[in-house]
C-alpha positions, 0 to 999 in steps of 0.5 A: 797591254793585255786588255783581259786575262785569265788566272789559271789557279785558285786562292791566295796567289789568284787574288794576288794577280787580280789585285795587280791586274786591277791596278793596271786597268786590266779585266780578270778572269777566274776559274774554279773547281766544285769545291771553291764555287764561293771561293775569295778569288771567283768573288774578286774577279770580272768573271769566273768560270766552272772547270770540273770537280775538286780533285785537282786532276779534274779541274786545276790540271785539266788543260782542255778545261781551263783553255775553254775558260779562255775561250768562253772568257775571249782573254788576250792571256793566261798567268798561270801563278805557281803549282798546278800547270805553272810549270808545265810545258804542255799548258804553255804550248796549248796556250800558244796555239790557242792564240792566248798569251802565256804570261811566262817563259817559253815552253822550251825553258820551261822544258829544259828546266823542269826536268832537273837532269835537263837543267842540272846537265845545262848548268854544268855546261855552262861551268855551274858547280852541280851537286854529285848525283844520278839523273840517268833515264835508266829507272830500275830499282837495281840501278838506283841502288848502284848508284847510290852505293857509288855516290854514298849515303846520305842522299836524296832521291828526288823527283825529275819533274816538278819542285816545292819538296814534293817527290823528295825523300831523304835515305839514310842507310841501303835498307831504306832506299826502295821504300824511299823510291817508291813513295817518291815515284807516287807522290811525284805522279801524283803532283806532276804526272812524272814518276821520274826520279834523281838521286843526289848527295845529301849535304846535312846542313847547306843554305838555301839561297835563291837569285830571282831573275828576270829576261825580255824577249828583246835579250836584256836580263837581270836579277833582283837579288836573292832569297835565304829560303834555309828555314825549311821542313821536308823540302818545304819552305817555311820562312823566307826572307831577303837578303840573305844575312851571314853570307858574304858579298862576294859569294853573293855576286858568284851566285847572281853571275851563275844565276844569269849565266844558267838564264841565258843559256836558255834565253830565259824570259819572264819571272825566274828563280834559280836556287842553289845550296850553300856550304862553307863557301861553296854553291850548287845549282840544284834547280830553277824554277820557272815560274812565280815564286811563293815568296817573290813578295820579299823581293818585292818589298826589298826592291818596291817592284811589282813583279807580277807587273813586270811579267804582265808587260814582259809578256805583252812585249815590252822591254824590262822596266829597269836595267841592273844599274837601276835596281836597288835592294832596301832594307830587310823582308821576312816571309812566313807562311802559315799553314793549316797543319798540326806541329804536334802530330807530325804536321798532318794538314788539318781541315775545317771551316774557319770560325775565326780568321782575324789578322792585323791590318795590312800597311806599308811594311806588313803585306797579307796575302791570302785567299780566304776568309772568315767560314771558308773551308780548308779542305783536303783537295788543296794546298793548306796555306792559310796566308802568308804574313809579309814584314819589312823594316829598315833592318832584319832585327826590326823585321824580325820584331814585327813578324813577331807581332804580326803573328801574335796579333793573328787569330785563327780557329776551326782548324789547327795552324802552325802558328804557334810554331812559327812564333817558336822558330824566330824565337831562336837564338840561331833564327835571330843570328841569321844563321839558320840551315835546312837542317835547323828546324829537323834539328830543333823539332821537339822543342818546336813542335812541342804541344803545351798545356793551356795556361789559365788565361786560356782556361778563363777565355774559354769560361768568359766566352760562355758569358759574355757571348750569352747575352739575351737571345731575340724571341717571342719574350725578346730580351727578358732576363730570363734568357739569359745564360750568366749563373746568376741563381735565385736563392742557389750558389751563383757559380758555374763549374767547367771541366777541361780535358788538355793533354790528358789532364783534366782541369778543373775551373768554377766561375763564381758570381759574387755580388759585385765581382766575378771570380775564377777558382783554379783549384786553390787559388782565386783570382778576380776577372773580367770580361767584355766583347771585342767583336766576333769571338773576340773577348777582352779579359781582366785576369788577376789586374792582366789584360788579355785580348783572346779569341775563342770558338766552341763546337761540339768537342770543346773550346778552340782558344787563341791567345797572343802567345798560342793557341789551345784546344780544350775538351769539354769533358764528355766529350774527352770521356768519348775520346778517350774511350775511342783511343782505349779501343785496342788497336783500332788504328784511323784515319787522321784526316780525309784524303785517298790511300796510296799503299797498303804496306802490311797484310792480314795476319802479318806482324808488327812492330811499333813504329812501322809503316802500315798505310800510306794516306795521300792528302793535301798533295802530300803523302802522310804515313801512318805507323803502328803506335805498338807492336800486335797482329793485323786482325783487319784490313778494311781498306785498299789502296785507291780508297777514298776515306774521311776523317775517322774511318777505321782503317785497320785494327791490330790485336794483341802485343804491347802498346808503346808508350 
């Protein structure tokens, strides 16, 4: 067995291999860029190492740098974990030649697999059902568009190299197709180094089902079920969960029997995932991923395998653990991934430093994994997963309730998440089914994306916080009365009056101090309260006899509030009067959050129409349009492609026409 490794990633899925790598009494090497000097992951390791600046391209995916980490380290391996060179032939190669084990398939599987008309070409001789499409080497605009007219719209373009949705791009109608090329062929360079591109048959409404699989050197393969991964957005995967429910048991061991047939064909070692979409009975292969998967813990919860261990041992030499007679599936597992991203503006990723992060303590059926913690900085070189949130019960019903309460019992503040969201969505009627489809979540989208206005337990959160977090501050006078921050007034009403601007209502709240009471005035009505401090920015209320666990955070903009059932931002009322006067600014069109522009589709003079396509902002490994918000004229362009620009910078100003409401 390996005596010392190296993770060649960052965050979340790093301390993920260290826990396991720990267990097994092997020594960890970490390494990281300018950005995660002080990241949980180099804090967790034996040894970390430097490799270059935040870009990604410059630390992350720089294999010279990472393999003179190996060295400097003396490591018997590398696991590479999943994203950056995880699936990169090269990097398994180097690794090779460098003497250092790669704790993975080979550079030859990995190869045939990630290119997709490779692995799509492979599937279909080994009598796997492929979705109609174009993977021909031929790149050129017009023959895409050939194609395209003879497979039929809608399809999909898709990048060649590379998987997790980046690169892909849905076109309904002729008109929208080079626009789709050329954002996908961007975005795929940018994530893979591979403008390469497939078309494919857009089937609207399929599961998403997966079969994780897992080979030795020594010819022995099996599969430990499979993975309903239907709950998605853009090709992004939100929830997973195993097993797959509403699908029936004899299309279950069709898709294991291809799985196993695709994996031998390359005789495939180490961790796989072969994913296929379902429809009315029906399977297509449409890739497989040669790597670790994001959501392998569901696997690993329905199984009570570790799978990290079984590929630091596959790796190493050794024969499987199990055979397939010995591997039993238990129970039910969900996943859910929560984000740092904004539902309500289109999930643009959101950036900051994390006030509050608070989850519920892990156990044997609920597992968190993440790699950050309380202040650390969600950037905008990264990734924006926060955590994931991993439950398993004896049934998907009970998995189901706990993932609810798991959700509610987390806090998160600085940043804007989909968490709220994400307690939307398993809500659903169709969720609690089992019956969702990759087009669910587009399908139901306003109403789960859908911005809310803050309830007055929120608004009383906010309030008490300013009290209950005001207690005497040490000084020259330590702890006299006189610091104190409560209302009280001698001889002067004892009330304290806030006003809120949420979705562009203002709200209005005064916190009287009454003899012996405290009470809140929302308008007409009056409701008596009380407050006391949890913890960091954790406050337990009393509102009108209802006891409410919130959390709140204040910065210079207003109050972030948490509650179990959502969270609010609340303006405090200058600077909403700010705000307000930035958005009244004619035109004056921003950036939405740091990041590098990718394209710049309009020129000075030019005009446009609500809704169309201006710039493109790269961020976060993904690509955000920003589109006009009403018709006018380009006045000015004050940017160009290649730019980076942080939050705010004014990107483009339009003059004239009609704003849309």
């Amino acid at each position: 067995m390996f005596k010392k490794i190296l993770i060649a990633n960052r965050g979340e899925i790093t301390c993920r291999v260290i826990r396991t790598a720990r267990r097994m009494g092997i020594k960890t090497v970490a390494v990281y860029s300018d950005a995660d000097s002080r990241a949980l992951h180099v804090e967790q390791a034996d040894e970390a190492y430097p490799i270059g600046p935040a870009p990604a391209r410059e630390s992350y995916l720089d294999i010279k740098a990472v393999l003179a980490a190996a060295r400097r380290g003396g490591v018997d391996a590398i696991h590479p974990g999943y994203g950056f060179l995880s699936e990169n032939a090269a990097f398994a190669a180097a690794c090779t030649k460098a003497g250092r084990g790669f704790i993975g398939p080979s550079a030859a599987a990995i190869r045939a697999m990630g290119d997709k008309a490779t692995a799509k070409a492979l599937a279909e001789k080994a009598g796997v059902p492929v979705v109609p499409g174009y993977r021909g080497e031929r790149q050129h605009a017009t023959v895409f568009a050939t194609e395209a007219a003879r497979i039929g719209y809608p399809l999909l373009v898709k990048a060649a190299a590379g998987g997790g949705g980046r690169g892909s791009r849905m076109v309904e109608r002729p008109n929208e197709l080079g626009v789709a090329l050329e954002s996908a062929r961007r975005e795929a360079t940018a994530a893979f180094g591979d403008g390469r591109l497939i078309l494919e048959k857009y089937l609207r409404a399929p599961r998403h089902i997966e079969v994780q699989v897992f080979g030795d050197r020594f010819g022995n393969l099996v599969h430990l079920y499979a993975r309903d991964c239907s709950s998605q957005r853009r090709y992004q995967k939100v929830i997973e969960e195993a097993p797959p429910t509403a699908v029936a048991p004899a299309l279950l061991r069709r898709l294991y029997a291809a799985a196993l047939s695709i994996a031998r064909a390359i005789k495939y070692q180490n961790a796989g995932t072969v994913e296929f979409i379902v429809e009315r009975g029906r399977f297509y292969f449409i890739e497989m991923n040669t790597r670790l998967q994001v959501e392998h813990a569901v696997t690993e919860m329905i199984t009570g395998i570790d799978l990290v261990e079984w590929q630091l041992r596959v790796a190493a030499g050794e024969k499987l653990p199990l055979r397939q007679p010995q591997i039993r599936a238990r129970g039910h597992a969900i996943e859910t991934r929560l984000y740092a991203e904004d539902p309500a503006r289109g999930f643009l990723p959101s950036t900051g430093r994390l006030a509050r992060l608070r989850f519920p303590a892990a156990n044997a059926h609920l597992r968190v994994e993440t790699g950050l913690r309380q202040g650390d900085i969600v950037t905008e070189f990264y990734d924006p997963m926060i955590a994931k949130l991993v439950v398993s019960a004896p049934d998907r019903r009970i998995a189901r309730a706990r993932l609810d309460t798991a959700l509610s019992e987390s806090r998160i503040l600085g940043v804007v998440t989909n968490r709220d969201f994400l307690q939307r969505l398993i809500a659903q009627p169709a969720f609690r089914r089992g019956t969702v489809d990759t087009a669910f979540i587009g399908r139901h989208l306003e109403s789960l994306a859908l911005a809310v206005s803050a309830p007055d337990a929120a608004l009383a959160a906010a309030v008490l916080s300013r009290i209950v977090s005001a207690g005497p501050k040490p000084g020259r006078d330590g702890f006299s009365p006189w610091r104190l921050r409560d209302g009280w007034r001698q001889g002067d009403d004892h009330a304290l009056d806030f006003v809120f601007g949420d979705h562009g209502t203002r709200r209005r709240v005064r916190l009287r101090f009454e003899s012996n009471s405290l009470q809140l005035d929302f308008g007409k009505r009056r409701i008596p309260v009380l407050a006391w401090t949890l913890g960091d920015r954790d406050l337990g209320i009393e509102l009108g006899g209802r006891h409410i666990d919130a959390s709140v955070a204040w910065d210079e903009r207003g109050a972030q509030v948490a509650l179990a059932d959502g969270t609010w931002r609340l303006d405090a009322a200058e600077t909403n009067a700010r705000r307000g006067d930035a958005v009244a600014a004619a035109g004056r069109i921003v950036a939405p959050m740091p990041g590098k522009i990718a394209a710049v589709h309009v020129a000075k003079g030019a005009t446009v129409t609500c809704g169309q396509i201006l710039l493109v902002l790269e961020a976060m490994k993904m690509e955000h349009a920003i589109a006009a918000p009403g018709e006018g004229v380009v006045a000015e362009i004050r940017c160009a492609a290649g730019d980076p620009v942080a939050e705010g910078t004014e990107l483009l100003v339009l003059v004239g026409g009609k704003e849309q409401a």
